[in-house]
N, C-alpha and C positions, 0 to 999 in steps of 0.2 A: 813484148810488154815489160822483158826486165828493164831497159834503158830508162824507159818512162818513170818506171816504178822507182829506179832509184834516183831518178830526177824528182819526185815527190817526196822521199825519204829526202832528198839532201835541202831541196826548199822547205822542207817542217826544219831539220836543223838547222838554218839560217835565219827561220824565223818571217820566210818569206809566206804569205798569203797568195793561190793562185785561183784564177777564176776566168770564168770563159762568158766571152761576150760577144753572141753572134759567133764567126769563126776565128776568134782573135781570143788567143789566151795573156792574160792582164795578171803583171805579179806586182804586189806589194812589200817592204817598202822596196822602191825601186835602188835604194843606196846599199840594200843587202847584197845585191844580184852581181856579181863578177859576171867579166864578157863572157869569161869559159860556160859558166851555167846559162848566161842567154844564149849564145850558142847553141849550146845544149838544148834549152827549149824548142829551139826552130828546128833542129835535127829531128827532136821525137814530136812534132807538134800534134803531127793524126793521130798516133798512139796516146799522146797527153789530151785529147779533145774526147777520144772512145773513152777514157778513162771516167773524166770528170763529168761527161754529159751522159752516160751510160748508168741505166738503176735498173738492176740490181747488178751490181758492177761485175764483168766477166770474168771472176775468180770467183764467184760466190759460194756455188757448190763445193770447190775445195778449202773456201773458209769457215764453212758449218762444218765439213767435211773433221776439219783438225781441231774446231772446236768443241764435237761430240768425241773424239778421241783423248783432247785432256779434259774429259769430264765438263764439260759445260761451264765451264768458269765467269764469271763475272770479269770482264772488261774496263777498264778505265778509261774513263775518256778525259776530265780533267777531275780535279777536287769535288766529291762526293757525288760525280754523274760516271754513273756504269753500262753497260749493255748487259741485263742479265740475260736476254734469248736474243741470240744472233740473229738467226732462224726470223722473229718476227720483226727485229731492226732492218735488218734487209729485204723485207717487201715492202714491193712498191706501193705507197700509195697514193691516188689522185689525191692533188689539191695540196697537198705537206710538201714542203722541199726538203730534196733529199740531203741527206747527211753530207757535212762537209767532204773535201779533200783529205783535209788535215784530220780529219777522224778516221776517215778510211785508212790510212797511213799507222796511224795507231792500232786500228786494229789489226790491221798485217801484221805489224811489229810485234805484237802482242802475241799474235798465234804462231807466227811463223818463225818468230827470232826470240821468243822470249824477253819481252821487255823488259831491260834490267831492272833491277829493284830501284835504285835511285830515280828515272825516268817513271816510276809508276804514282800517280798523284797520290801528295797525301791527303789525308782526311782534314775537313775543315775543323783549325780549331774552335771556330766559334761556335759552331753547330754540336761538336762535342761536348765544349764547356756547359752549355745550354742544357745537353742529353742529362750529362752528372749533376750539375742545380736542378733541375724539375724532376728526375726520377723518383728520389725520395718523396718529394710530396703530391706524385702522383700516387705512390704507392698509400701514403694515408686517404688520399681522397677515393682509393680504391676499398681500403678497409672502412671508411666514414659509410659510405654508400652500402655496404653491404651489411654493415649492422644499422643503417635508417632502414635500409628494405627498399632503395631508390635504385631500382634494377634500371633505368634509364642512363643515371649518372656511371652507375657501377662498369656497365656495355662501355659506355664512352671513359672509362678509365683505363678498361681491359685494352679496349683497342688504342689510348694513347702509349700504354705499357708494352704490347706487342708489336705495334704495328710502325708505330713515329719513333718512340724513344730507344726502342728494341734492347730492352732490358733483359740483362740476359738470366736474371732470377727471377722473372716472370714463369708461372707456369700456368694452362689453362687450367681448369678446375675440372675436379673427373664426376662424372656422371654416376 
């Protein structure tokens, strides 16, 4: 499986998209692909076919495995989409299509090489900027509501303050 595996690590770095159709695996763009790497493909083609049509793919145990070891960490997959539980990312289920190539790739790298800081996506700026403009006036429409006594509005300020905006001076309220 190593050959394979780094036939998919070298197609995510070229930018190459791979996908299987029937028993014929299909890479995009085709102008990425040096003859050395299609080579390559037809060399590992069975091990590239178990790979990518295989769910829960045959390394999984040892990627919860090292993923309970550094502590459960959040995974990146691109700008603000994570894997927080591995463990439920990897079961299968009917009727959902399984997670790409190119994700699985990622999260190998992730767990097992240490995705470099550079290669770890960043945070969208838009979605930040967004967090910083509406926080503050989430937070009066938190305070408005709780001196109307509009415990309706107040629930749904609490939860856009914890839950969306994830303010980190939010605190629940103690009993």
């Amino acid at each position: 499986m190593d050959d394979a595996q780094a036939i998919l690590e070298r197609a995510h770095e070229l930018g190459i998209t791979l996908t299987v159709a029937g028993d014929r695996i299909r890479y995009r763009p085709r102008s990425a692909a040096s003859p050395d790497f299609v080579e390559a493909l037809h060399q590992c083609k069975l091990q590239l076919l178990k790979i990518l049509t295989t769910w829960p793919p045959p390394d999984a145990a040892d990627l919860v495995a090292r993923w309970k070891e550094l502590g459960r960490p959040e995974i990146p997959l691109s700008p603000g989409v994570f894997i927080s539980n591995l463990e439920r990312w990897l079961r299968p289920l009917h009727g959902l299509p399984t997670p790409s190539p190119e994700d699985m790739v990622r999260v190998r790298r992730f767990l097992l090489e240490y995705l470099p800081p550079g290669e770890v996506p960043q945070a969208n700026p838009v979605l930040e900027k967004w967090r910083r403009v509406s926080t503050p006036d989430w937070r009066c429409t938190l305070q408005e509501s709780i001196a109307q006594g509009d415990s309706d509005r107040e629930k749904y300020a609490r939860w856009m303050l914890r839950d969306i905006l994830l303010d980190p001076e939010y605190e629940e309220p103690t009993v």
